[in-house]
Every structure is written in structure tokens, then in C-alpha cells.
N, CA, C and O atoms as a printed pandas DataFrame, in Angstrom:
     atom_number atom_name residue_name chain_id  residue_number  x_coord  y_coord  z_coord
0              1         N          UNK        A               1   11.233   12.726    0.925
1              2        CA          UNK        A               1   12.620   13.092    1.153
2              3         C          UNK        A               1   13.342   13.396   -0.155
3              4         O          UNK        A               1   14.470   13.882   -0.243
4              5         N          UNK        A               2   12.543   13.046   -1.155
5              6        CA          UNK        A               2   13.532   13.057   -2.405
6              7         C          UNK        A               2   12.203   13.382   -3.510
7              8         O          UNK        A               2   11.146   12.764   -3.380
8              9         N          UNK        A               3   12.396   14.435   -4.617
9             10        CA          UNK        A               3   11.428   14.704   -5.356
10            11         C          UNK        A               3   12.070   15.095   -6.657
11            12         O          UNK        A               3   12.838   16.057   -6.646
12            13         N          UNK        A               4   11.826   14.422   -7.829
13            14        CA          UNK        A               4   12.450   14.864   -9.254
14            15         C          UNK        A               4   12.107   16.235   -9.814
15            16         O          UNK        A               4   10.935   16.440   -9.499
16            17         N          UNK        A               5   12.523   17.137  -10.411
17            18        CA          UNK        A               5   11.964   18.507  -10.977
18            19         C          UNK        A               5   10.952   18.621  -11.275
19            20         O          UNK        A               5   10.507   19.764  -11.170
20            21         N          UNK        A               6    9.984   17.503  -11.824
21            22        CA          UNK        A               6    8.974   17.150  -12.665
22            23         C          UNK        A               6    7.606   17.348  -11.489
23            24         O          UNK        A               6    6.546   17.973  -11.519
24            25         N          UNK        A               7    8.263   16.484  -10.522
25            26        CA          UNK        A               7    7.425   16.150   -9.467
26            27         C          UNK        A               7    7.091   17.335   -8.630
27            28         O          UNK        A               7    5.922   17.461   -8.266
28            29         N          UNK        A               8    8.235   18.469   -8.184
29            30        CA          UNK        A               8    8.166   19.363   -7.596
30            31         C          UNK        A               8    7.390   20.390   -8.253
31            32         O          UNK        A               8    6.551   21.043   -7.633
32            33         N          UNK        A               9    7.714   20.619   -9.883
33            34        CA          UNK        A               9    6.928   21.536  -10.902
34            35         C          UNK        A               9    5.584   21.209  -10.521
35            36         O          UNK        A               9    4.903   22.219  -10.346
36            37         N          UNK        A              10    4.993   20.142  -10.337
37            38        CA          UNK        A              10    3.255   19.936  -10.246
38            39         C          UNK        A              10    2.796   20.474   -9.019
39            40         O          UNK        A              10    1.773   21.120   -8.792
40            41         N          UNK        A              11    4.087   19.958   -7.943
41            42        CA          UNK        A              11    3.694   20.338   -6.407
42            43         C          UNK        A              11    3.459   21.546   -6.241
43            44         O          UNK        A              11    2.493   21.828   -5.531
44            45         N          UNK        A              12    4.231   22.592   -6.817
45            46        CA          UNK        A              12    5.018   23.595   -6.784
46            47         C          UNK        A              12    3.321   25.022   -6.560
47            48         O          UNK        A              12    3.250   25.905   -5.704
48            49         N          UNK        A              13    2.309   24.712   -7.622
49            50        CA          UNK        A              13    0.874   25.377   -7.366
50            51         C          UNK        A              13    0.612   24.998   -5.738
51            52         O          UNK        A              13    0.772   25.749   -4.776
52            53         N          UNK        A              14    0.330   24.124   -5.739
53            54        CA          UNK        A              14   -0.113   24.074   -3.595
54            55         C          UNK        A              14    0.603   24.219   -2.953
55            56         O          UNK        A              14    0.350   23.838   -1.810
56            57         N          UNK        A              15    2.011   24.870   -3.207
57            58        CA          UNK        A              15    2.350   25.344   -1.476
58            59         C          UNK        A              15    2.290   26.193   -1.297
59            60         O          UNK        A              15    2.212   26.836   -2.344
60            61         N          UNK        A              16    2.259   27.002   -0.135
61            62        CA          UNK        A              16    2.091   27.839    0.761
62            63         C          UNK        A              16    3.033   28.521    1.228
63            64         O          UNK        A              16    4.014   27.905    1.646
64            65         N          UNK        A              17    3.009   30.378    1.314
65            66        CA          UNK        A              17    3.691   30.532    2.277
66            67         C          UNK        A              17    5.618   30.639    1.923
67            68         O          UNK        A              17    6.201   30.665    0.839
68            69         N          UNK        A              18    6.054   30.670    3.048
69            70        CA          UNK        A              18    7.605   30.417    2.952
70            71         C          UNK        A              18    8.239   29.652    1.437
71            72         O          UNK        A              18    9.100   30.081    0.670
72            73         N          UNK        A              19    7.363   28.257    1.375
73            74        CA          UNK        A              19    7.979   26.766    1.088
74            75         C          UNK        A              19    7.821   27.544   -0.399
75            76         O          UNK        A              19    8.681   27.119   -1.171
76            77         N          UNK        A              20    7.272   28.193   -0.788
77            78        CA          UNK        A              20    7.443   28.879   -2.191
78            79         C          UNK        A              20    8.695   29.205   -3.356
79            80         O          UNK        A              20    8.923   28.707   -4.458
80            81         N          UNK        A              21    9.338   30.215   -2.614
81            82        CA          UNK        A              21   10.204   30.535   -2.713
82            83         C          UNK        A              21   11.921   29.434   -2.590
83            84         O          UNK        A              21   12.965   29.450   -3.241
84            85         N          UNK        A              22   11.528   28.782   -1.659
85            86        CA          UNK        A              22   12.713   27.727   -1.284
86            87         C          UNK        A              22   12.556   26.690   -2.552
87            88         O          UNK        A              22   13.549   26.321   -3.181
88            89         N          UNK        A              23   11.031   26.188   -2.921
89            90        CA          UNK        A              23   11.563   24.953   -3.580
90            91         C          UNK        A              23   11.261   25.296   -4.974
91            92         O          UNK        A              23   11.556   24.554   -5.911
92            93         N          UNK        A              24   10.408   26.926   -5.162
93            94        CA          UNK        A              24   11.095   27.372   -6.690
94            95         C          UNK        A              24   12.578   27.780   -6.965
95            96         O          UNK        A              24   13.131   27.784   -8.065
96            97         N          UNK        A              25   13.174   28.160   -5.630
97            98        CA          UNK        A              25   14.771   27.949   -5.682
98            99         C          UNK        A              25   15.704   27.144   -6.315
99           100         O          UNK        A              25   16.548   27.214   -7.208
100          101         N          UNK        A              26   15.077   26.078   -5.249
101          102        CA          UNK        A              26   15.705   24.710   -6.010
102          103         C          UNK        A              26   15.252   24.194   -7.200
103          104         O          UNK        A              26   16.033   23.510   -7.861
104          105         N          UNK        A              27   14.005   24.416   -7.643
105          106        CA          UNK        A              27   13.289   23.924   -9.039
106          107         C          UNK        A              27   14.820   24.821   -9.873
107          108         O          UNK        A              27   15.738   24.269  -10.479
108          109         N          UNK        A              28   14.676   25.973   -9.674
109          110        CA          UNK        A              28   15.373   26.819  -10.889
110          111         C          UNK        A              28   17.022   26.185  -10.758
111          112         O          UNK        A              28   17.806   26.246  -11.705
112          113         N          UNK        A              29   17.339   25.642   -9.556
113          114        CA          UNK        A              29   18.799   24.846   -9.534
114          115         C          UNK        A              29   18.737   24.290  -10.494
115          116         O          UNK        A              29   19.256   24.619  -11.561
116          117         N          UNK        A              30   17.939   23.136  -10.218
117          118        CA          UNK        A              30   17.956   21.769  -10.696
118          119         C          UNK        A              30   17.966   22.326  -12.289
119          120         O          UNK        A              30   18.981   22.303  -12.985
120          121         N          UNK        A              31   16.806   22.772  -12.692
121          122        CA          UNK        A              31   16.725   22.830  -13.756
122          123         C          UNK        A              31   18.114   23.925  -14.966
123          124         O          UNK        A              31   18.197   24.133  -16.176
124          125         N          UNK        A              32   18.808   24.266  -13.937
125          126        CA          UNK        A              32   19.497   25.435  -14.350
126          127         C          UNK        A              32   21.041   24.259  -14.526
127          128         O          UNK        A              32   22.047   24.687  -15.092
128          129         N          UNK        A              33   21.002   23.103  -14.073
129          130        CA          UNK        A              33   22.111   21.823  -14.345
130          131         C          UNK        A              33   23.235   21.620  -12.637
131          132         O          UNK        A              33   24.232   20.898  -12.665
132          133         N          UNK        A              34   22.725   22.535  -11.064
133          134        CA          UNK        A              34   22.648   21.751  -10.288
134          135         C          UNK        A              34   22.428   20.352  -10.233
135          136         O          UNK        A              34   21.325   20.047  -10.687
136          137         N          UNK        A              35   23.171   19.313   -9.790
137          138        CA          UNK        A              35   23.078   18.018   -9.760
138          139         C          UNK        A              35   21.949   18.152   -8.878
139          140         O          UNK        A              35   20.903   18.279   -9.514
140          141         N          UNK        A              36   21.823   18.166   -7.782
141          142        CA          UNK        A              36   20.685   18.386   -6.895
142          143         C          UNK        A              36   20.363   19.821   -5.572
143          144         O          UNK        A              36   21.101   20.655   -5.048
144          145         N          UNK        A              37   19.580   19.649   -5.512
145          146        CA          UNK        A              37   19.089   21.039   -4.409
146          147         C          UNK        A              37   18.726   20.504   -3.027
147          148         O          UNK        A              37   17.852   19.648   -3.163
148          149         N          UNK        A              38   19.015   20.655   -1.932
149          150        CA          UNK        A              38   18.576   20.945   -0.558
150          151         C          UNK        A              38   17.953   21.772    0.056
151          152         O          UNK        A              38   18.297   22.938    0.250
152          153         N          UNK        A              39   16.669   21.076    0.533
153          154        CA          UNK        A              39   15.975   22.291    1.686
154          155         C          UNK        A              39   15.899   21.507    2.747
155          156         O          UNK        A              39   15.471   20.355    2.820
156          157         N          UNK        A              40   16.616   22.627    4.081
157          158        CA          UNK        A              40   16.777   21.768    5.304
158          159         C          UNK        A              40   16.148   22.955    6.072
159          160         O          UNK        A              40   15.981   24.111    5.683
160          161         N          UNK        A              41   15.859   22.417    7.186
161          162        CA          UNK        A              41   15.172   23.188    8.652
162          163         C          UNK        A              41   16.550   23.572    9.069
163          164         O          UNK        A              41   17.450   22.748    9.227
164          165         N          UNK        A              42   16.685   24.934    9.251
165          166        CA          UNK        A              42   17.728   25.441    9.769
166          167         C          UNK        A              42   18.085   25.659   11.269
167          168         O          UNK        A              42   19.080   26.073   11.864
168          169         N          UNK        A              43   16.983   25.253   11.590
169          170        CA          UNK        A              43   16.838   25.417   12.984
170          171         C          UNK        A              43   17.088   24.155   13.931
171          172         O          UNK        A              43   17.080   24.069   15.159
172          173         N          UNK        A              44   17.243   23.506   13.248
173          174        CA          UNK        A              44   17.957   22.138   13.589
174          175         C          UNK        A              44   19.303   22.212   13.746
175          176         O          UNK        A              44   20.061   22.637   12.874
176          177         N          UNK        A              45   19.696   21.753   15.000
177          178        CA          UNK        A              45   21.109   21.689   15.169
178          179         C          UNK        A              45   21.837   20.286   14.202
179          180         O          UNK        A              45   21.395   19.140   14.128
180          181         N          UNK        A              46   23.239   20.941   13.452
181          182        CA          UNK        A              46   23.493   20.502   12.789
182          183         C          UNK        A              46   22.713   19.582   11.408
183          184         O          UNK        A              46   22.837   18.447   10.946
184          185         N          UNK        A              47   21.773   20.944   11.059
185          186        CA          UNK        A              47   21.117   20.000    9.824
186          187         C          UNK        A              47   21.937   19.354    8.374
187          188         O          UNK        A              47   21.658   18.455    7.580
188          189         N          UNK        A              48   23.103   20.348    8.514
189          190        CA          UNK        A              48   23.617   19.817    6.915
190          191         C          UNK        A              48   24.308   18.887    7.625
191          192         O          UNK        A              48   23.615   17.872    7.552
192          193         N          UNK        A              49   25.124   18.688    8.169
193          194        CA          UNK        A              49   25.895   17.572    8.276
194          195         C          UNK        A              49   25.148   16.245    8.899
195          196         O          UNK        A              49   25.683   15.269    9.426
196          197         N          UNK        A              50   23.940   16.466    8.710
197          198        CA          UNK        A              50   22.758   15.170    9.174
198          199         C          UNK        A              50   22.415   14.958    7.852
199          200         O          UNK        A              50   22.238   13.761    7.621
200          201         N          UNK        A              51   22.203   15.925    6.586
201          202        CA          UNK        A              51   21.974   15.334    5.422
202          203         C          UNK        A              51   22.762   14.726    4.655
203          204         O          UNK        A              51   22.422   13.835    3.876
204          205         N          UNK        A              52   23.967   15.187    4.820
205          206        CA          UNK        A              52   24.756   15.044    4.144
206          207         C          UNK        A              52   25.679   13.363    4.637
207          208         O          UNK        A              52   26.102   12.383    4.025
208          209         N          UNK        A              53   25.638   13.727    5.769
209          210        CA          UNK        A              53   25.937   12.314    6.432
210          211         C          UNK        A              53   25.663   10.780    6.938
211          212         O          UNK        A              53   26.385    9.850    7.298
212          213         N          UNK        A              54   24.046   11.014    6.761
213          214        CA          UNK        A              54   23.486    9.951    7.091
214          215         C          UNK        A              54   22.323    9.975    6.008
215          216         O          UNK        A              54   21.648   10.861    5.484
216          217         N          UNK        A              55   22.421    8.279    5.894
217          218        CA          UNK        A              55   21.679    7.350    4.620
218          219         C          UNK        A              55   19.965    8.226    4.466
219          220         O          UNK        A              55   19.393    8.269    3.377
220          221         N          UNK        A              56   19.472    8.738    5.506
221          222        CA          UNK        A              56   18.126    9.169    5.416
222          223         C          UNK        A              56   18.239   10.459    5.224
223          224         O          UNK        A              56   17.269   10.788    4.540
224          225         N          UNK        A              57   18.890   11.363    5.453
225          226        CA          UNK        A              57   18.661   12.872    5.205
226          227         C          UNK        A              57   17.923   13.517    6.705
227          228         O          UNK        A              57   17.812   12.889    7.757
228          229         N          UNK        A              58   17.381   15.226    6.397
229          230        CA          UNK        A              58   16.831   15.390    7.477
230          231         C          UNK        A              58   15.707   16.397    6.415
231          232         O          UNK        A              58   14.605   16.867    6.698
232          233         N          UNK        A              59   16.359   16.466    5.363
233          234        CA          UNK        A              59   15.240   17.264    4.398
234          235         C          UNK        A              59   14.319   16.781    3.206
235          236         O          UNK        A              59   13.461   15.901    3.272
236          237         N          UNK        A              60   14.710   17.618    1.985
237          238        CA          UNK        A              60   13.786   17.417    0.978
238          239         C          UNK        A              60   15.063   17.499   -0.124
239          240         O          UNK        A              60   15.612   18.596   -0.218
240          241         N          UNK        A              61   15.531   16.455   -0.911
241          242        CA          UNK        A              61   16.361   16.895   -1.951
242          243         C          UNK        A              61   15.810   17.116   -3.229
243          244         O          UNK        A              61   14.916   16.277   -3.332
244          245         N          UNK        A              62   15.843   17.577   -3.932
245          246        CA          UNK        A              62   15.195   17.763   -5.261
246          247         C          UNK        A              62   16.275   17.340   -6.270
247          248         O          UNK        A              62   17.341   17.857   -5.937
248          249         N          UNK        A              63   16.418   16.443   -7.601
249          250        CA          UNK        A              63   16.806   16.014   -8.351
250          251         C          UNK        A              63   16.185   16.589  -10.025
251          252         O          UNK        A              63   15.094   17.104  -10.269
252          253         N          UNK        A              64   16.984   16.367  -10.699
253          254        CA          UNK        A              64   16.715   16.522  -12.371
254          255         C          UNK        A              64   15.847   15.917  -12.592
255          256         O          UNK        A              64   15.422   15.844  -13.745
């Protein structure tokens, strides 16, 4: 649910697909001085206000 820049940079060779683009997104946030980045399933009713609102999240946040 929660992954530091560092952590995502290593991940970042094995994914696949879509998830590419989204969490080199957020890599380039974070690293660009975004406090943090969100990737949520959009297809979820009401996903941001489930992350944003409750203690567990519904995604992947990425941190510095």
C-alpha cells in the first residue's frame, strides 16, 4: 500500500503493461519534490475519497 521512491525504482524493471507508465509517473512526482503520489483503480466507485479518507487506503502511495 505504501512504497518509498527507492523501492519503486527497483520494482519499476518488472512491471508490466499499463502499471509502467502510472508508477514511472509517480516515481518522476516523487522525485520531482511531490510530497507523495497516488495510484488508484478508477473503476472503483468512489476511489479517492476511500484513500484519502480512510486509515487503509484503496491504492498504492508512493513516498520520497
Amino acid at each position: 500500500s505504501q512504497l518509498t521512491a527507492t523501492e519503486l525504482a527497483g520494482m519499476l524493471p518488472g512491471l508490466s503493461g499499463g502499471m509502467i507508465p502510472k508508477m514511472q509517473a509517480c516515481l518522476t512526482a516523487v522525485q520531482g519534490g511531490v510530497p507523495r503520489a497516488h495510484v488508484l483503480d478508477g473503476r472503483l466507485p468512489h476511489a479517492v475519497l476511500l484513500e484519502i479518507f480512510t486509515d487503509s487506503g484503496i491504492g498504492t502511495m508512493v513516498i520520497p
